[in-house]
KOLNU-521979 format. One record per atom (N, C-alpha, C, CB): x, y, z. Coordinates in steps of 0.1 Angstrom, whole numbers, padded with zeros to 4 digits, always signed. Atoms other than C-alpha are relative to their C-alpha. Glycine has a CB too. Layout:
<marlos>
XYZ
...
</marlos>
This chain:
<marlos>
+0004-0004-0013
-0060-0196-0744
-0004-0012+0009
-0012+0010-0001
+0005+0014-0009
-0079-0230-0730
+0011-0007-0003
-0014-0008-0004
-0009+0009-0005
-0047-0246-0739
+0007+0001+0012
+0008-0002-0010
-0008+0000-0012
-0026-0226-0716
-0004+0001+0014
+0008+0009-0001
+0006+0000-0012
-0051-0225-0689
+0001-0016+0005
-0014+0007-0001
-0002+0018-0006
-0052-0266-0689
+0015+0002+0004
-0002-0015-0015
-0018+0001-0002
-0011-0262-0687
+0001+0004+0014
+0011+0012-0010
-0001-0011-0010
-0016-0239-0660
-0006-0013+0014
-0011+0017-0004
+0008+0012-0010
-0041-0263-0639
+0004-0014+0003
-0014-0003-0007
-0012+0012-0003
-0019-0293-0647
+0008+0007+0012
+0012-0005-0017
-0012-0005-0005
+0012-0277-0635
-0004+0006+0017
+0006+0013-0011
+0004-0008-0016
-0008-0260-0601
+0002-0019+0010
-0026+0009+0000
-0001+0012-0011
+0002-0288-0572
-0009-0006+0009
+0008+0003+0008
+0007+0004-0015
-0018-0305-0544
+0001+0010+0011
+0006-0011+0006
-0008-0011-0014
+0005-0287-0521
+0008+0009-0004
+0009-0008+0010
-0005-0012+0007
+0014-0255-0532
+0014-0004+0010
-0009+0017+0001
-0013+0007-0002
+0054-0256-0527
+0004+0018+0012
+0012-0004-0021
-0005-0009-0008
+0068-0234-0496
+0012+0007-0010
+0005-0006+0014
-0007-0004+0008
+0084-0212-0522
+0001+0018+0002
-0005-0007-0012
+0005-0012+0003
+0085-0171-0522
-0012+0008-0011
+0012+0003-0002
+0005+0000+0011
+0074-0172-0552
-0008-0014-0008
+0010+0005-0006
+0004+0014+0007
+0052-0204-0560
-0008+0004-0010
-0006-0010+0009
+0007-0003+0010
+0033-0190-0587
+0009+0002-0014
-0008+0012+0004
-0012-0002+0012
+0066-0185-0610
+0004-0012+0001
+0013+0012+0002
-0006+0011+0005
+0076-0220-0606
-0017-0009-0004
+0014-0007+0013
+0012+0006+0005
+0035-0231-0615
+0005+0010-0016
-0020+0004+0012
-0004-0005+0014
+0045-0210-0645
+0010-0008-0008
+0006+0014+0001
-0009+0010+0003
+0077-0227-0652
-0002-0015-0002
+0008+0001+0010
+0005+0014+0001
+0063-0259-0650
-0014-0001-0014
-0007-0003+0017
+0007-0006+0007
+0034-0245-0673
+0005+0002-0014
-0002+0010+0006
-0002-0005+0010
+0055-0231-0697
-0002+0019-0005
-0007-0009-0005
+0010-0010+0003
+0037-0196-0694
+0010+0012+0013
-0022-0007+0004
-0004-0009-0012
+0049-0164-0673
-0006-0004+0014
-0004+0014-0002
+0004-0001-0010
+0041-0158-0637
-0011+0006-0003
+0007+0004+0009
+0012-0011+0001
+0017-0125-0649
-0014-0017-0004
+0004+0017-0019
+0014+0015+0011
-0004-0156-0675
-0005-0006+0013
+0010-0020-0015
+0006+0003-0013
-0009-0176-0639
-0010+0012+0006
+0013-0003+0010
+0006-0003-0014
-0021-0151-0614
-0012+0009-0011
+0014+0011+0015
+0010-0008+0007
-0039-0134-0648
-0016-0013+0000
+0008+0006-0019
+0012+0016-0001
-0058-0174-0651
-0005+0005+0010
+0005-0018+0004
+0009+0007-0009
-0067-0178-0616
-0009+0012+0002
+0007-0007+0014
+0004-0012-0002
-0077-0139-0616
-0015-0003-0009
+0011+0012-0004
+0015+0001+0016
-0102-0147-0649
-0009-0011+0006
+0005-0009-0020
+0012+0011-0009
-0113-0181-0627
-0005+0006+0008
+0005-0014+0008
+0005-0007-0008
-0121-0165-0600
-0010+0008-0008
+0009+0008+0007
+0009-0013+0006
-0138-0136-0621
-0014-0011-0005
+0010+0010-0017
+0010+0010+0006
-0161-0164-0638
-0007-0010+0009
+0008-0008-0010
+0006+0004-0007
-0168-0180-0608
+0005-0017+0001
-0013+0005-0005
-0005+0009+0000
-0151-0213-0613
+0008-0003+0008
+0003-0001-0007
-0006+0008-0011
-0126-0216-0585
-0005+0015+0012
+0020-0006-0002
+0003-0008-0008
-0134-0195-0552
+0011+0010+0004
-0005-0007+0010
-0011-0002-0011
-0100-0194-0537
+0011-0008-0003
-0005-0002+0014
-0010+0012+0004
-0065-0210-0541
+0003+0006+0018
+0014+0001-0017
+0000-0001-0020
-0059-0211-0497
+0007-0012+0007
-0018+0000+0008
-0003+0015-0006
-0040-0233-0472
-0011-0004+0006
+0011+0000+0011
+0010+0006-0008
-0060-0260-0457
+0006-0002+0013
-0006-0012-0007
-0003+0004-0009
-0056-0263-0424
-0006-0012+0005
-0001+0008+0005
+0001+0015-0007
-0056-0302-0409
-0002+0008+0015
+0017-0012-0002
+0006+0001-0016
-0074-0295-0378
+0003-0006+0010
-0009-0004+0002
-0003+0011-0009
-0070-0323-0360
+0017+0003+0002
-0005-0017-0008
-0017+0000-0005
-0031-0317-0363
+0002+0013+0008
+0013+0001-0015
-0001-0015-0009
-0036-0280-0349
-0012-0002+0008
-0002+0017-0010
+0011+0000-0016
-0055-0295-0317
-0015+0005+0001
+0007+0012+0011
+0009-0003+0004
-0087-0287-0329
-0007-0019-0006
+0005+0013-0010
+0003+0016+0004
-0098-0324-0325
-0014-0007+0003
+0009-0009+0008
+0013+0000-0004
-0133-0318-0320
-0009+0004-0015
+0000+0010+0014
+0007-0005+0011
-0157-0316-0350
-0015-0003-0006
+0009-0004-0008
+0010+0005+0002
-0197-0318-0354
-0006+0007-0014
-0007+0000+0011
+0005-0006+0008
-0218-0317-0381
-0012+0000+0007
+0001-0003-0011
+0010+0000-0003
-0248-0301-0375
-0012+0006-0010
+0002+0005+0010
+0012-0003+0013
-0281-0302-0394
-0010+0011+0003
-0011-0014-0002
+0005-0014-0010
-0305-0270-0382
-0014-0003-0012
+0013+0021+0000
+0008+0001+0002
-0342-0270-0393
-0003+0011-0002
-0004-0005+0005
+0000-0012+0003
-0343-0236-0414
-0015+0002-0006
+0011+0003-0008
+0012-0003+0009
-0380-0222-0424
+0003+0002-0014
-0006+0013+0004
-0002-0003+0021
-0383-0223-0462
-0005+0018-0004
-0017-0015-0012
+0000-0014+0006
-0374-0187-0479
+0013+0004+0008
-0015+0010+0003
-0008-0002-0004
-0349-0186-0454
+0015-0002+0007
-0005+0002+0001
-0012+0010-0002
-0318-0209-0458
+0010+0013-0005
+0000-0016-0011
-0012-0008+0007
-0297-0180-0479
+0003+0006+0010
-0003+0009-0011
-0002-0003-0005
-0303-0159-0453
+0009-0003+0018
-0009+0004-0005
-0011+0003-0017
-0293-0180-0419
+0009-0007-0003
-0005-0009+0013
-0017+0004+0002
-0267-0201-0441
+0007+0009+0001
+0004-0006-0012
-0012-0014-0003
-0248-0167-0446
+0004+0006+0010
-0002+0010-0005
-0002-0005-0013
-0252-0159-0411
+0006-0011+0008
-0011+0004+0006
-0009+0014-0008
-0240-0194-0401
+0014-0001+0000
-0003-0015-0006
-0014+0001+0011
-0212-0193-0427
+0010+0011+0007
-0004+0005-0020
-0006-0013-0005
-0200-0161-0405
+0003-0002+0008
-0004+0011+0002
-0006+0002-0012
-0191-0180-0376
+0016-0003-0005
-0008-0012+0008
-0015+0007+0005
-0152-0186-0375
-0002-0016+0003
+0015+0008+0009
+0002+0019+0004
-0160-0224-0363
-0006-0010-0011
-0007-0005+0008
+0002+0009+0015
-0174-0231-0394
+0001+0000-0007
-0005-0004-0004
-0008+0007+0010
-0157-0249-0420
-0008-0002-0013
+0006-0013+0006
+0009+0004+0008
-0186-0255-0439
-0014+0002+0002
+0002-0011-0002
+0013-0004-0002
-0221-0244-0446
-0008-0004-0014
+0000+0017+0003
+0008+0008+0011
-0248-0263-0471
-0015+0002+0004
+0005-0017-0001
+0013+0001+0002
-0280-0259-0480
-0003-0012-0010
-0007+0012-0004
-0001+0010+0006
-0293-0293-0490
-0014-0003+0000
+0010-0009+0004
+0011+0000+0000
-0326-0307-0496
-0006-0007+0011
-0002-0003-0011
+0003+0012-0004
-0353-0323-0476
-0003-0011-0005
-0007+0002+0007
+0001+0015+0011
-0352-0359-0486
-0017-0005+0002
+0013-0017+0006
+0013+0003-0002
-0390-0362-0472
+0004-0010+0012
-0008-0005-0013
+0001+0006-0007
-0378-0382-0443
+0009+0010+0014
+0004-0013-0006
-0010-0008-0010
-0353-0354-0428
-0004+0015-0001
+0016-0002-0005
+0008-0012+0002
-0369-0320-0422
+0014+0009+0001
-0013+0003+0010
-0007-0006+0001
-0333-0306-0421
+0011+0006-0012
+0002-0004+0006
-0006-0006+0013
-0317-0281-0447
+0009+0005-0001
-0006+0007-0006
-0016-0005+0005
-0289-0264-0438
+0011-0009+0011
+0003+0021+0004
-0007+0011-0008
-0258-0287-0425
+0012+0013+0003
+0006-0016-0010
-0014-0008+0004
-0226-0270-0412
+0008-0011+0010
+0001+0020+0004
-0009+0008-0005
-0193-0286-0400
+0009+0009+0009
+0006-0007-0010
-0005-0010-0011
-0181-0269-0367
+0011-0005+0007
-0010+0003+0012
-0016+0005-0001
-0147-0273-0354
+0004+0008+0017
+0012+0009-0017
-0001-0009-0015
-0135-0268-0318
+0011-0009+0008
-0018+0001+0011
-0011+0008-0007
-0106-0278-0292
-0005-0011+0005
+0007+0006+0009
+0012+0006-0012
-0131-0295-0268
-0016+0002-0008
+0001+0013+0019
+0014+0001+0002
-0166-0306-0273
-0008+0010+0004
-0005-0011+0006
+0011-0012-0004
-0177-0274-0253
+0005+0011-0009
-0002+0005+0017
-0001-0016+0013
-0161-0251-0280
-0011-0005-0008
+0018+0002-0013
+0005+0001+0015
-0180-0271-0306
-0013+0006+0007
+0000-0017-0009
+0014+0001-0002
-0213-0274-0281
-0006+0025+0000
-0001-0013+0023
+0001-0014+0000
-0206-0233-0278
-0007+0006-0007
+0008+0006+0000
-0002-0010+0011
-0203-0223-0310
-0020-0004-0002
+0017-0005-0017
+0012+0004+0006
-0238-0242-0316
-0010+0006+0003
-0002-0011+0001
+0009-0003-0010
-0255-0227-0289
+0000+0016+0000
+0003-0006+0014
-0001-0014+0005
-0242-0191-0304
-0013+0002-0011
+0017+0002-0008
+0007-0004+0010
-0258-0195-0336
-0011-0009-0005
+0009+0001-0010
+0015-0002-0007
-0291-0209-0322
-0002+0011+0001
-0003-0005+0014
+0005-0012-0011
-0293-0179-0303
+0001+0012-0015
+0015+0004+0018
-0001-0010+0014
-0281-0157-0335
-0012-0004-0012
+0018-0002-0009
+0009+0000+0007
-0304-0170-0357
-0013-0004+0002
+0004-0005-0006
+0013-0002-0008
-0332-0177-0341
-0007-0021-0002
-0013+0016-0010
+0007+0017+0002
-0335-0221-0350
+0005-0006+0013
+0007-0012-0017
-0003+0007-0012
-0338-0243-0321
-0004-0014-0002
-0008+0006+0011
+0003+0016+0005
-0345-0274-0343
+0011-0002-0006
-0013-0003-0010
-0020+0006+0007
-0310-0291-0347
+0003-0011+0005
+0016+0009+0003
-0005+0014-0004
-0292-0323-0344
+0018-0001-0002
-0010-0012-0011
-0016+0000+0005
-0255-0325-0339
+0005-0015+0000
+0011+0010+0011
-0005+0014-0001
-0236-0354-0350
+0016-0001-0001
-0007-0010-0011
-0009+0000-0001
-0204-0357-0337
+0010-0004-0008
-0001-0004+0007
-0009+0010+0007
-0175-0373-0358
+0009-0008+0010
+0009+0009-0011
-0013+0013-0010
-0159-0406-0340
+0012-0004-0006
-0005-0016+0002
-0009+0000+0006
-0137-0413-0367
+0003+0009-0015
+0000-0011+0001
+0000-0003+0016
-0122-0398-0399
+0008-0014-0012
+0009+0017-0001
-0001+0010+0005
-0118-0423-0427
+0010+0006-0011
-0013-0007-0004
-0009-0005+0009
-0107-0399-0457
-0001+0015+0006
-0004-0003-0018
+0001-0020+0000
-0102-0356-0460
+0012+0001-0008
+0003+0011+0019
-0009-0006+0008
-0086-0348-0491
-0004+0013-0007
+0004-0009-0010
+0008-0014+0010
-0093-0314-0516
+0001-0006-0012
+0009+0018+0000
+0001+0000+0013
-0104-0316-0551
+0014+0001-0006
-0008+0010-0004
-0009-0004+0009
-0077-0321-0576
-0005-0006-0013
+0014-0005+0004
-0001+0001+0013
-0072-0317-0609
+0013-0004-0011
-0004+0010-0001
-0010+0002+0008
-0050-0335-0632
-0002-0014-0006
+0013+0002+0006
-0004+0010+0013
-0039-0368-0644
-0009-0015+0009
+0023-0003-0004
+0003+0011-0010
-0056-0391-0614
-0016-0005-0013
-0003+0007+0021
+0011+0002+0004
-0085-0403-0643
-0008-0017+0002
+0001+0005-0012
</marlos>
């Protein structure tokens, strides 16, 4: 079983392949049926180990060339509750609860995505207003350096 699941996780791509069927050639490559695949990622998922197999969308290439992170100053007891309400905006890409380091009184971060600086300043000024924090700091991005996704295989 853990052998053909490593087979399986090798054989899964970077870039899933514009295929009808790209789960029967991650099999093929595998060694293992199509069902054995979509039964894995069904058991990962179930276990909590991968979330989602999903395209990523490159932003910046779909005009969406605007992108802040912003840090928000959440009362303690209540990060679960306004990250999950943050996490509900469609502008954002990302939602973290992270600690305070004792120099940064900010806990939840998220990364908001927008055509123009006033989509991003919008969306920010939405979920102020939705969640009720008015202690935040947005920090723009000037450049990007890397943006890859987790992989798994032979890169050790």
């Amino acid at each position: 079983m853990i052998d053909s699941v490593n087979r399986i996780l090798q054989a899964t791509p970077y870039d899933f392949p514009v295929l009808e069927r790209p789960y029967e050639a991650i099999a093929c490559d595998a060694g293992v049926t199509e069902d054995e695949v979509l039964q894995t990622f069904a058991e990962l998922r179930k276990q909590g180990l991968i979330r989602r197999i999903a395209a990523v969308l490159h932003h910046r290439k779909a005009a969406y060339k605007y992108n802040a992170m912003v840090v928000w100053k959440a009362g303690d007891g209540e990060t679960e509750r306004l990250g999950m309400l943050m996490a509900s905006f469609p502008e954002v890409s990302h939602c973290y609860e992270r600690d305070k380091a004792g120099y940064w009184d900010y806990n939840i971060f998220t990364m908001i995505h927008g055509k123009t600086m006033g989509d991003c300043m919008d969306a920010v000024e939405r979920i102020s207003q939705k969640t009720g924090i008015t202690e935040f700091e947005i920090l723009f991005s000037k450049r990007e350096f890397k943006k890859t996704s987790l992989t798994i295989g032979n890169n050790e």
